[in-house]
KOLLO-93437 format. One line per 8 residues: number of its first residue (from 1); their letters; for each residue z, y, x of N, C-alpha, C. Coordinates in pm, whole numbers, plus 50000, padded with zeros to 5 digits. Layout:
<sites>
NUM	A	Z/Y/X/Z/Y/X/Z/Y/X; ...
</sites>
This chain:
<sites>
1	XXXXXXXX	66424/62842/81240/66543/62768/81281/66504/62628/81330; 66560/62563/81461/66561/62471/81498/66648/62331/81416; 66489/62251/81331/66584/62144/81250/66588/61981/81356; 66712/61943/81297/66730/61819/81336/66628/61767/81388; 66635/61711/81520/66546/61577/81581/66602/61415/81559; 66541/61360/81526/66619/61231/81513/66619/61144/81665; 66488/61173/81721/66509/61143/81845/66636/61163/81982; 66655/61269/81896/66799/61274/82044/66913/61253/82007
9	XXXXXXXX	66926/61160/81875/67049/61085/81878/67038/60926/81855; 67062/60826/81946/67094/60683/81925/67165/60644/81924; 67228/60562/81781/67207/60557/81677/67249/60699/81614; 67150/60714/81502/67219/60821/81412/67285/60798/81265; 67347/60815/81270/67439/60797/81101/67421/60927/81056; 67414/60873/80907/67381/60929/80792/67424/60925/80666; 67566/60997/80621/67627/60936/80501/67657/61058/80440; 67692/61055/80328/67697/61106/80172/67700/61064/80075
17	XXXXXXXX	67717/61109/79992/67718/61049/79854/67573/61058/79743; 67568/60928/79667/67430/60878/79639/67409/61018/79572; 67453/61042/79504/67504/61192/79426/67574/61329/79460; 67515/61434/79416/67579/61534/79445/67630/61588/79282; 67769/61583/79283/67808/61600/79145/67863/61711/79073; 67952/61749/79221/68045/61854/79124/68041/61937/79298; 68083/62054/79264/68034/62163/79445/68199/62063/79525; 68335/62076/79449/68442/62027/79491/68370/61880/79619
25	XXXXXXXX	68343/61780/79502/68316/61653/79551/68202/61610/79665; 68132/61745/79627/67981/61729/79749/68042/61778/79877; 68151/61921/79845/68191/61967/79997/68286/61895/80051; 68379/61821/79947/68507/61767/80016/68420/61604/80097; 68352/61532/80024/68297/61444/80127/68247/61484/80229; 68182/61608/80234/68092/61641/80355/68216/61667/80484; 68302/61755/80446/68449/61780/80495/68498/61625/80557; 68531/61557/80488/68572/61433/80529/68523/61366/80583
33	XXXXXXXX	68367/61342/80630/68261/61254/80707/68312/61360/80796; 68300/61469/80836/68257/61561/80952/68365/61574/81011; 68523/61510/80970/68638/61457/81018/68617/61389/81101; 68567/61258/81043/68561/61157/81134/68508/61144/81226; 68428/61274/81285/68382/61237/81383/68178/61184/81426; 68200/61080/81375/68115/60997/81355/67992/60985/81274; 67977/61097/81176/67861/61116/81082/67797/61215/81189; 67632/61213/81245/67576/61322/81222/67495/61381/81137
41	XXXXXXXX	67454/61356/81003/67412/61467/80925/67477/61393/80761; 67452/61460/80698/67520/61483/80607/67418/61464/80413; 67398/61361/80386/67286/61332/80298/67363/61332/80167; 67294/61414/80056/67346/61387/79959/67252/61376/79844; 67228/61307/79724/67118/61327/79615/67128/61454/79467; 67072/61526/79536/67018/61578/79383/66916/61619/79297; 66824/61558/79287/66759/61461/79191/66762/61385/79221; 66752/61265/79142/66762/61102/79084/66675/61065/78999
49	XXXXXXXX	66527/60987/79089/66471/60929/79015/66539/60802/78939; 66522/60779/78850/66634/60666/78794/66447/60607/78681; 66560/60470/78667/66455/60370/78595/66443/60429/78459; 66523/60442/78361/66519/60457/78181/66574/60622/78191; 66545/60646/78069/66523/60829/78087/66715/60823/77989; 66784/60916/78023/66893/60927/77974/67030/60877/78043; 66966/60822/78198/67088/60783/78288/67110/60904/78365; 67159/60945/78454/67209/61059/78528/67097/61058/78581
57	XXXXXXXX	67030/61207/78639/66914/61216/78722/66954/61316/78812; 67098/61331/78840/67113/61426/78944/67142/61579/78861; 67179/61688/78944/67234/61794/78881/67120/61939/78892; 67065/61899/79001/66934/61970/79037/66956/62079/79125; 66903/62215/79124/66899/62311/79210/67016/62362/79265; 67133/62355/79162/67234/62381/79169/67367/62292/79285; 67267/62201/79309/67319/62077/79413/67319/62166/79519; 67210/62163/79558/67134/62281/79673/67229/62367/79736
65	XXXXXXXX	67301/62415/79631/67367/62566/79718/67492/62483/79739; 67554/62388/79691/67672/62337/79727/67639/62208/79867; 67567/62167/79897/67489/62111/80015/67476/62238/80104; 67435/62323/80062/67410/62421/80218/67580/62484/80202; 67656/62509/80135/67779/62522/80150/67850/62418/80254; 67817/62280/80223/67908/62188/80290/67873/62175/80443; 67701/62209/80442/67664/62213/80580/67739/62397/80668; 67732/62488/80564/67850/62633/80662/67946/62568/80698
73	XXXXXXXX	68029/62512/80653/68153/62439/80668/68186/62377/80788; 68089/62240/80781/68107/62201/80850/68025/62183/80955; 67895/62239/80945/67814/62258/81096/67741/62136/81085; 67752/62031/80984/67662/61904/81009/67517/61929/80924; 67426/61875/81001/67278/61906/80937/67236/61811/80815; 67141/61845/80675/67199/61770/80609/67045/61716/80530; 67071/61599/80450/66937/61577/80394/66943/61548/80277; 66808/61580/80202/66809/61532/80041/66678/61454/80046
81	XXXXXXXX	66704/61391/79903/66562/61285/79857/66439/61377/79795; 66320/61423/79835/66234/61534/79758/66103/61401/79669; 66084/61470/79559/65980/61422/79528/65860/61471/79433; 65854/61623/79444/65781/61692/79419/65743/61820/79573; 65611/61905/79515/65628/62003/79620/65710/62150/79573; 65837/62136/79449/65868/62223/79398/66016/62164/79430; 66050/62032/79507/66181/61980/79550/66145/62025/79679; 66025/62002/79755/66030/62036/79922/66079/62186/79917
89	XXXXXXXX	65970/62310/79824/65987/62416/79861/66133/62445/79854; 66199/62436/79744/66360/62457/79666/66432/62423/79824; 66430/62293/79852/66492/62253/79950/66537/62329/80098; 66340/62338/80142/66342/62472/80260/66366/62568/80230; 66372/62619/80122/66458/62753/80128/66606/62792/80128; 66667/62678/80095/66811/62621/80164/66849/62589/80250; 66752/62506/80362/66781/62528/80471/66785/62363/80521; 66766/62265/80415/66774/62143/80447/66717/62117/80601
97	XXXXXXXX	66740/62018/80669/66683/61995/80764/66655/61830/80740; 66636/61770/80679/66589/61637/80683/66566/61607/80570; 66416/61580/80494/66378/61555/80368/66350/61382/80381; 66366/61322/80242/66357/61207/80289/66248/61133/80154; 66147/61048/80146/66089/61041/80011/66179/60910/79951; 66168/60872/79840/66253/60766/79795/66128/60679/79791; 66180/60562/79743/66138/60416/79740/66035/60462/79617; 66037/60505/79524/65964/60491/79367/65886/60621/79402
105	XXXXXXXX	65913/60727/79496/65786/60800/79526/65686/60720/79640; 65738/60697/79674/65663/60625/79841/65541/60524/79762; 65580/60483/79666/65450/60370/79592/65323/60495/79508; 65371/60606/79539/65243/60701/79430/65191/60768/79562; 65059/60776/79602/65042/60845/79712/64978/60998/79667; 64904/61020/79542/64933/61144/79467/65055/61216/79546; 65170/61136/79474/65309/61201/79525/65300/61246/79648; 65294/61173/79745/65321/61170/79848/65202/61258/79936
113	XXXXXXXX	65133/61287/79855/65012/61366/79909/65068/61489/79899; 65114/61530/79787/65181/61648/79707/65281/61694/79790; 65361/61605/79854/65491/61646/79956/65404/61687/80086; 65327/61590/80153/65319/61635/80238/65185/61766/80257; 65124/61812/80186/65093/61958/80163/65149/62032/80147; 65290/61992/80099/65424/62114/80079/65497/62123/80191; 65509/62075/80323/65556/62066/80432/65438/62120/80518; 65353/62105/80525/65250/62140/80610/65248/62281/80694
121	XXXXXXXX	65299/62290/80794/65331/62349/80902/65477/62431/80950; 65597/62310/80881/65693/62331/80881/65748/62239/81039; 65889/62237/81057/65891/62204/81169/66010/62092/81109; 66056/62009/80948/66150/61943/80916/66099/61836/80926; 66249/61736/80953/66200/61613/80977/66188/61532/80842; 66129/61456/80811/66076/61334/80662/66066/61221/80723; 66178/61163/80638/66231/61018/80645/66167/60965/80473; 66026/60824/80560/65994/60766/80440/66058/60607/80411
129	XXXXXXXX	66116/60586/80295/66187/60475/80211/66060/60382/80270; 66100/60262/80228/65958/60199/80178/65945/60153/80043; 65846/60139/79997/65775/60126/79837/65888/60013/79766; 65904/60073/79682/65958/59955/79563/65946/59809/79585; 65829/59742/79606/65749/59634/79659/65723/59581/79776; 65709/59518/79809/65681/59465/79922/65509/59479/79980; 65506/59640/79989/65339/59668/80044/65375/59743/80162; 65334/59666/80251/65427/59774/80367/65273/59931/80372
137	XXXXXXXX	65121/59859/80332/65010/59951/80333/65053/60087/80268; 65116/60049/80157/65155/60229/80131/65257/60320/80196; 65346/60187/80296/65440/60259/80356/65381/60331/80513; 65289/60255/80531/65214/60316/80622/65129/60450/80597; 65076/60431/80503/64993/60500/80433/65084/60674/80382; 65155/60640/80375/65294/60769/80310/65299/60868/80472; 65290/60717/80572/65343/60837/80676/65243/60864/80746; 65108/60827/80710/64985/60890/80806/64942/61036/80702
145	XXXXXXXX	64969/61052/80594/64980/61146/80536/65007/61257/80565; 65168/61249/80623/65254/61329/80688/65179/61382/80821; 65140/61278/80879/65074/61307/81003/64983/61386/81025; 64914/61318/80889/64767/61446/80894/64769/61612/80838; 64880/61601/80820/64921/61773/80781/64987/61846/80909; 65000/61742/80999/65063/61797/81127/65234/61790/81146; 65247/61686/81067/65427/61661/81076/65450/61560/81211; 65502/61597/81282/65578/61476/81391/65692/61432/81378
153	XXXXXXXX	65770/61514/81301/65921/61406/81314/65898/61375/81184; 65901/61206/81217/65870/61167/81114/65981/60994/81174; 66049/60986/81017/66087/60844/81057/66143/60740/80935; 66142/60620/80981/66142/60483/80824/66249/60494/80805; 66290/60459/80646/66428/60401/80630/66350/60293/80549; 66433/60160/80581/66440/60014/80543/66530/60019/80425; 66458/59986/80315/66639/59986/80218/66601/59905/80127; 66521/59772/80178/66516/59664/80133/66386/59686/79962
161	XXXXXXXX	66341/59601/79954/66215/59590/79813/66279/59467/79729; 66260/59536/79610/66296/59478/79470/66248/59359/79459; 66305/59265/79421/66275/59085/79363/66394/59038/79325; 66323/58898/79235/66387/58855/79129/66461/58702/79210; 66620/58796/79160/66676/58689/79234/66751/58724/79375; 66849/58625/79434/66871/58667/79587/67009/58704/79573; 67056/58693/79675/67207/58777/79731/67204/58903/79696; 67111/58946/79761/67105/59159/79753/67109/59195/79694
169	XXXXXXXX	67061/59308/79651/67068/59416/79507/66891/59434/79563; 66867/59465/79652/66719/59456/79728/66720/59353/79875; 66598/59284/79881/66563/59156/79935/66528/59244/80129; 66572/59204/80213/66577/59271/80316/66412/59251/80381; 66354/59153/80352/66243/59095/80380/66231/59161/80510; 66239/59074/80636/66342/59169/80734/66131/59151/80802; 66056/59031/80800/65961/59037/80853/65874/59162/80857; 65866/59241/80721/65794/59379/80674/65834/59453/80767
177	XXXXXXXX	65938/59517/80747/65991/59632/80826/65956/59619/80950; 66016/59456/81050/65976/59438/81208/65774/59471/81216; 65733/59450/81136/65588/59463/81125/65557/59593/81101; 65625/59677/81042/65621/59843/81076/65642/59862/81178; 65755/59849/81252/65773/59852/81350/65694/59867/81484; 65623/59743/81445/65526/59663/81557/65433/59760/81549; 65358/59827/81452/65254/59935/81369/65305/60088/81479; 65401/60110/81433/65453/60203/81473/65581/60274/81545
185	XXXXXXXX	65560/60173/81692/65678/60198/81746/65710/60346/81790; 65692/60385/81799/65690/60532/81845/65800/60592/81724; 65793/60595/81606/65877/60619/81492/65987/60555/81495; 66080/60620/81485/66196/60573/81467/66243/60505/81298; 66352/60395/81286/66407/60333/81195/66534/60334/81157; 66527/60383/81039/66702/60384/80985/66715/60283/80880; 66820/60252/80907/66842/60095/80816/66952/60150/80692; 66893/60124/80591/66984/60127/80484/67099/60034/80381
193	XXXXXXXX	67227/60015/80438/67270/59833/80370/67315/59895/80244; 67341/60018/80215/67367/60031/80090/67278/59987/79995; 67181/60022/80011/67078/59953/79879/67039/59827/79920; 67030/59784/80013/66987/59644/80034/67106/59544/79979; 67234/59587/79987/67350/59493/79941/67374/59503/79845; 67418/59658/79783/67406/59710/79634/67568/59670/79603; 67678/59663/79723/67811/59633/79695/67867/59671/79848; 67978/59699/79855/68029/59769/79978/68093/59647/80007
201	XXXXXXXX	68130/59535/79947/68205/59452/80049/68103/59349/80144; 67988/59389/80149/67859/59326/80241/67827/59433/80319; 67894/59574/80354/67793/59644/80398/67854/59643/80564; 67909/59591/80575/67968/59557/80782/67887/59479/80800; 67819/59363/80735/67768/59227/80768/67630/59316/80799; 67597/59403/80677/67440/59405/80645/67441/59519/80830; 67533/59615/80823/67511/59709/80945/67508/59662/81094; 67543/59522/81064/67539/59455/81215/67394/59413/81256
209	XXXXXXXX	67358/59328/81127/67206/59283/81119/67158/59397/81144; 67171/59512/81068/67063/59576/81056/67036/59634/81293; 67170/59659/81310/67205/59687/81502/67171/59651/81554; 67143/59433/81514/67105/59398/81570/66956/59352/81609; 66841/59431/81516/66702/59450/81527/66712/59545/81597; 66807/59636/81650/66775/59752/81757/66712/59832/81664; 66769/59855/81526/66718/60009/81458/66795/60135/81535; 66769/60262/81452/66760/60354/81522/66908/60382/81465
217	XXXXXXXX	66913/60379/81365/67049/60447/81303/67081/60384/81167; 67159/60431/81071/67191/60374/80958/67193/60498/80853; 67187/60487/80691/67233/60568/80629/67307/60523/80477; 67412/60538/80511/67524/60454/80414/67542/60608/80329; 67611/60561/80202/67675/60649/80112/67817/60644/80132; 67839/60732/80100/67979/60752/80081/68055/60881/79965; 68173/60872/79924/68210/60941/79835/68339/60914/79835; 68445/61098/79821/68575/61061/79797/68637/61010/79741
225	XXXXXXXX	68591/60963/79604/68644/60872/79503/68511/60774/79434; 68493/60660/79518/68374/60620/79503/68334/60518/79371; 68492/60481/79316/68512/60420/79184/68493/60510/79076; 68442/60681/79111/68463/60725/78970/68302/60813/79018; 68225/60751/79103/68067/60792/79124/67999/60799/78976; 67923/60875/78991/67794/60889/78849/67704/60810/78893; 67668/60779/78999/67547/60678/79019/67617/60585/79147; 67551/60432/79164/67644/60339/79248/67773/60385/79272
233	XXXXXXXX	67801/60364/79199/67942/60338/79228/68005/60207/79318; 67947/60092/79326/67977/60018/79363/67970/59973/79543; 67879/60013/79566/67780/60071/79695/67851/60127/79798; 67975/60266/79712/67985/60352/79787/68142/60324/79839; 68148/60381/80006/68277/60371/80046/68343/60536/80065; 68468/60523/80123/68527/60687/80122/68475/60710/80261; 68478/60814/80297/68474/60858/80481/68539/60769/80541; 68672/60775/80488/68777/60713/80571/68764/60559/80621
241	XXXXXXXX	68709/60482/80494/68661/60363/80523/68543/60337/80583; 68401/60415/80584/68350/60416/80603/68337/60445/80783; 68434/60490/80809/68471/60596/80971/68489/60440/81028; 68585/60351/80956/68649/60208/81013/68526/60099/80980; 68444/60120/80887/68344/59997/80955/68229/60012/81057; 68198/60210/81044/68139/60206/81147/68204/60206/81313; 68340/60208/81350/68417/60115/81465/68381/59955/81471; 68352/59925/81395/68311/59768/81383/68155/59739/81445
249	XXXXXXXX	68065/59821/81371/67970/59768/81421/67935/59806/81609; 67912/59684/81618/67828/59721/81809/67666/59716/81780; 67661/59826/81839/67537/59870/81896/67472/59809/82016; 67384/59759/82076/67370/59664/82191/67210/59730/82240; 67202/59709/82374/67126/59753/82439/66980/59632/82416; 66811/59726/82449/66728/59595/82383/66693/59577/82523; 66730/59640/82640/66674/59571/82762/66783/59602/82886; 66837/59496/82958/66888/59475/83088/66835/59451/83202
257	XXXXXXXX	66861/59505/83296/66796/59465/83432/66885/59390/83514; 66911/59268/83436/66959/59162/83550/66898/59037/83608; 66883/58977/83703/66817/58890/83691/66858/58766/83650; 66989/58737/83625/67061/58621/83580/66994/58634/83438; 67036/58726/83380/66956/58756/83221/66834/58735/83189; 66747/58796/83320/66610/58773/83311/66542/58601/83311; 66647/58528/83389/66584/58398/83445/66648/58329/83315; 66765/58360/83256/66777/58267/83155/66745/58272/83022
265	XXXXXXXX	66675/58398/82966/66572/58449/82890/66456/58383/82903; 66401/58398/82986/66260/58325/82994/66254/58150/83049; 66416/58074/83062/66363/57946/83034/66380/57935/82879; 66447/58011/82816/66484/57990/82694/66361/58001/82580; 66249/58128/82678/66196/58150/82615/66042/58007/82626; 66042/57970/82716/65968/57834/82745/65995/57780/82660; 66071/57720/82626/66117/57612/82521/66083/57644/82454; 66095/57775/82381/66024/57811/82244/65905/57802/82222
273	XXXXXXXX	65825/57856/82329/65692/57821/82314/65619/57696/82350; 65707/57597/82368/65683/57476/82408/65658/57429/82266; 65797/57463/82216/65865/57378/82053/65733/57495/81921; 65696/57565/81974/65579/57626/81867/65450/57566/81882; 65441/57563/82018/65306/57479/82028/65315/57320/81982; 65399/57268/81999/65426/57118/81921/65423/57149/81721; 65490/57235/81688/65511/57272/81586/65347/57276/81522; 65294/57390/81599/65148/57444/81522/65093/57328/81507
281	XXXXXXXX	65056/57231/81618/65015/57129/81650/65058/57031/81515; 65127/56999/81509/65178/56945/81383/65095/56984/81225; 65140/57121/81202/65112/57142/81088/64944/57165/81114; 64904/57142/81216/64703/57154/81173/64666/56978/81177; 64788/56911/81231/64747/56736/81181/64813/56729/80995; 64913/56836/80993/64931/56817/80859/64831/56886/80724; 64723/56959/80783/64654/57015/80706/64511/56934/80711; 64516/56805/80824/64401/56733/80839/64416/56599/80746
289	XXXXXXXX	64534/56594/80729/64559/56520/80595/64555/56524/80467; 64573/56697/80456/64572/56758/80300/64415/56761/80287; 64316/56801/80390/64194/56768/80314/64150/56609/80316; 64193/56495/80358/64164/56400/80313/64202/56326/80151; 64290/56414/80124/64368/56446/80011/64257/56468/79947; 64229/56605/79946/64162/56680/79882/64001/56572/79844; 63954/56488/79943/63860/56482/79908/63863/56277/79824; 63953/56247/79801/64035/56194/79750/64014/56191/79583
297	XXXXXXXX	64147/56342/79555/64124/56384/79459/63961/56388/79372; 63872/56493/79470/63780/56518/79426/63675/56352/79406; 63694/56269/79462/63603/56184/79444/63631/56087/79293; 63805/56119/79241/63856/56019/79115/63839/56144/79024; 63765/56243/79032/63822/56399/78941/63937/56396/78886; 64044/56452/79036/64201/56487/78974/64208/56640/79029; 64269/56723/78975/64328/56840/78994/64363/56854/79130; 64365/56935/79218/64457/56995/79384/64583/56991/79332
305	XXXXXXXX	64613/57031/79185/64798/57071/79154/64828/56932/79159; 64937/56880/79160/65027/56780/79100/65145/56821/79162; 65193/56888/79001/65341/56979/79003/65429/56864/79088; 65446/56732/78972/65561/56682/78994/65577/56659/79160; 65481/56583/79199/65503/56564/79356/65536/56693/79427; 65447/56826/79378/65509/56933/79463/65695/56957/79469; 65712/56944/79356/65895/56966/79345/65915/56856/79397; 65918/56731/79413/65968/56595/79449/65943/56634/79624
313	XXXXXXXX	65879/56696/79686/65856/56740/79848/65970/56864/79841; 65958/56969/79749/66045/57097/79794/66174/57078/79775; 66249/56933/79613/66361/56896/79646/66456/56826/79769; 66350/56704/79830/66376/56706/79922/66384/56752/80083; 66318/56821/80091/66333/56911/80209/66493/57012/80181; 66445/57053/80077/66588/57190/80059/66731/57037/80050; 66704/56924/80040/66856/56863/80037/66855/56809/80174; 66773/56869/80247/66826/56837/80374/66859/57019/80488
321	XXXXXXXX	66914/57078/80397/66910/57232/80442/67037/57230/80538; 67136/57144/80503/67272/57158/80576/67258/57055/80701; 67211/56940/80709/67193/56893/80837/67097/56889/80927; 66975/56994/80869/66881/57103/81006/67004/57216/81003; 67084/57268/80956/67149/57373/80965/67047/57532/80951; 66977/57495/80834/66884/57620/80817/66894/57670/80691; 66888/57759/80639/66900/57831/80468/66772/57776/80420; 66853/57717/80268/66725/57656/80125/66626/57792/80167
329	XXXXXXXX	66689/57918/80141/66551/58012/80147/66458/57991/80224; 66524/58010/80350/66371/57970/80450/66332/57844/80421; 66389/57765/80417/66298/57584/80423/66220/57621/80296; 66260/57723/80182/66163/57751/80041/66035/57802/80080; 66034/57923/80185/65958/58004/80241/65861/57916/80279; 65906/57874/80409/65814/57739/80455/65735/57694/80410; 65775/57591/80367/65677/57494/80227/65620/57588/80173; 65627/57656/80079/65526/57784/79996/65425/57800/80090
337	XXXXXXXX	65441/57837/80208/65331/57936/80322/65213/57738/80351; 65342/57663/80362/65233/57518/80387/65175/57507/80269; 65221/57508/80154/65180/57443/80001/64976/57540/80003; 65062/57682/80040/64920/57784/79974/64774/57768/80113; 64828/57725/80204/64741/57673/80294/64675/57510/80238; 64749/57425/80208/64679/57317/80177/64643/57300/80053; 64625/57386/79960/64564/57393/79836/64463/57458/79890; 64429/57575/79994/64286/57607/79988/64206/57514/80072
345	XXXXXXXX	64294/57458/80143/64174/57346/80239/64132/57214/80136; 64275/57170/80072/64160/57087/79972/64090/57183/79812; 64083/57262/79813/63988/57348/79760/63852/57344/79826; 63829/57408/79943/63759/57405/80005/63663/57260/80007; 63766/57173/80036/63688/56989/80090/63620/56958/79916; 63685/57011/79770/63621/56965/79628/63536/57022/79608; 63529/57167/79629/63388/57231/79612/63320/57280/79699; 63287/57169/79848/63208/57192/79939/63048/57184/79865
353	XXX	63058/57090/79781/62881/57055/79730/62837/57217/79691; 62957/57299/79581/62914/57414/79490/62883/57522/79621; 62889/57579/79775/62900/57652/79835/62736/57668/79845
</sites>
C-alpha cells in the first residue's frame, strides 16, 4: 500500500489527541478533525513514554485497532509515536502510515537503532522529535540511521528542548532547529506549539512563528473534550477550535519574483551587513581589552572571575532592555556568549608562561 508522502502536501497538519483513550473518543476526534476539512492525517498516542512510572502510559495495542478504525471512517492517514521494534512491527501491521520517534527516544540511539532495523525496507514515513536536550548531534544522528537502512521519507518535528525556567513548557531554541535545517534542507519540518507552549491559549502565537520560519507543516493535539484528557490536558484544543485557529494562521511564500521586492531586500540587506561588520568589529576591540585585563589580573594574582562586577555589567545592560526595545533574554544570551569568550582570552593571556 501506498503510505503518506509528506512532500506533496504544503503545509501539512497533523492533529489528534496526545492520547488514545477510549475507541468512542479516538474515533469521534478523528471524525471531527476530518470535518473540518483541514487536518490531513490523523495522529494519536498509544504508548506514553511518561517521566515517573504510575502516570498513564497509554492503552497500548488495543489503541491500534481503534486508530485504524478512525482512519476506515474517515479516509485520513494516520500516525503514532513508536519506540520499540515491537511498536514499529504492531503498528505496520495496522496499517499506520506515519511513525514518529518521541523526544526521550530520539536521545538513546540503541533505541533508535532498534526502530530503524524494524523499518528497514518498508516504504513508511518517520517523523524524528528532537532529543530532550538541546543536542541537535543526536538529532541528526537519529535520522542518518534511518537513512542507512534505506528510509527516504523521512522528516523533523521541532517541539522545543527542556530547560529550567522560561515562558514555554519547552524552550523553542529556535537557532537549533534553523541549524537542522541548514544540515538538512532537503527534509522537511513540522513544528510542534503544543509542547513547546504546553497551554492552548499560546498556541496561534506559537503557529504563526512557527509559518513564519517557512516550516513545512504543524502538529497540534486535539481532543473532543480536552478538559477531561488523561494526558495534557491543558495543551489540547477541540477540532472545532482548533479548525478556527488554523484560519488564522497565514502561511507566506519564502521567495517572490519581484523586482521592487528584490531591490528593497537587498538595500535592507546592506545595512545589515554594514551594522554586523561594525558590530564584529567592536566586540574583537572588546575582547582586546579583556586580555589586557587578563594580563592585569595575572600580574597582581587575581582570579579571571569577579562575580560581583559580572552581575553589576548583566544588571545593567538587562535595565536597559525596554529602550533598545530588545528581550532581557536575548541581551542575557549576549553577554553569556561575550562573558565565555573573554574569560578564555584572559585565560589564555595568565597562563601564556605554563603553554
Amino acid at each position: 500500500m501506498e503510505k503518506f508522502n509528506l512532500k506533496r502536501k504544503n503545509p501539512v497538519i497533523i492533529a489528534g489527541p496526545c492520547s488514545a483513550e477510549t475507541e468512542e473518543q479516538t474515533v469521534e476526534t478523528c471524525m471531527q478533525l476530518a470535518q473540518t476539512g483541514m487536518v490531513d492525517v490523523f495522529r494519536a498516542g498509544v504508548w506514553k513514554p511518561r517521566t515517573r512510572p504510575g502516570m498513564f502510559e497509554g492503552v497500548g495495542l488495543k489503541g491500534l485497532g481503534w486508530v485504524a478504525k478512525a482512519k476506515e471512517l474517515t479516509g485520513l492517514p494516520t500516525a503514532i509515536e513508536v519506540a520499540t521494534a515491537k511498536h514499529v512491527e504492531a503498528a505496520l501491521e495496522f496499517g499506520v502510515d506515519i511513525l514518529w520517534i518521541g523526544a526521550r527516544t530520539t536521545v538513546n540511539p540503541f533505541s533508535v537503532q532498534e526502530i530503524s532495523d524494524a523499518v528497514r525496507g518498508s516504504n513508511v514515513t518517520i517523523l524524528v522529535k528532537n532529543p530532550v536536550g538541546p543536542d541537535i548531534e543526536l538529532w541528526a544522528g537519529a535520522v542518518q540511521r534511518l537513512q542507512k537502512v534505506g528510509i527516504d521519507r523521512i522528516g523533523l518535528i521541532h517541539r522545543g528542548f527542556s530547560a529550567i525556567g522560561g515562558e514555554y513548557r519547552n524552550s523553542p531554541m529556535w537557532h537549533l532547529a534553523i541549524e537542522m535545517r541548514r544540515r538538512m534542507p532537503e527534509i522537511p519540518m513540522i513544528g510542534d506549539p503544543s509542547h513547546i507552549v504546553g497551554r492552548r491559549d499560546g498556541l496561534l502565537e506559537m503557529s504563526q512563528k512557527i509559518a513564519d520560519l517557512d516550516y513545512d507543516g504543524l502538529i497540534v493535539e486535539s481532543h473532543i473534550r480536552p478538559d477531561e484528557a488523561w494526558s495534557d490536558a491543558a495543551q489540547q484544543l477541540t477540532p472545532a477550535a482548533l479548525a478556527e485557529m488554523l484560519k488564522r494562521v497565514t502561511w507566506r511564500t519564502e521567495v517572490v519574483n519581484l523586482p521592487e521586492f528584490e531591490r528593497a531586500l537587498a538595500a535592507l540587506r546592506g545595512q545589515i551587513d554594514q551594522i554586523d561588520n561594525e558590530l564584529f568589529e567592536l566586540l574583537a576591540k572588546r575582547m582586546r581589552v579583556a586580555e589586557k585585563i587578563g594580563e592585569v589580573k595575572r600580574d597582581n594574582n587575581v582570579t579571571i572571575l569577579q562575580r560581583s562586577r559580572w552581575g553589576d555589567i548583566v544588571e545593567r545592560i538587562k535595565a536597559q532592555a525596554v529602550r533598545l526595545d530588545l528581550s532581557p533574554e536575548f541581551l542575557t544570551t549576549i553577554l553569556e556568549a561575550i562573558h565565555i569568550e573573554s574569560i578564555d582570552k584572559q585565560n589564555k593571556v595568565m597562563n601564556l608562561s605554563k603553554d
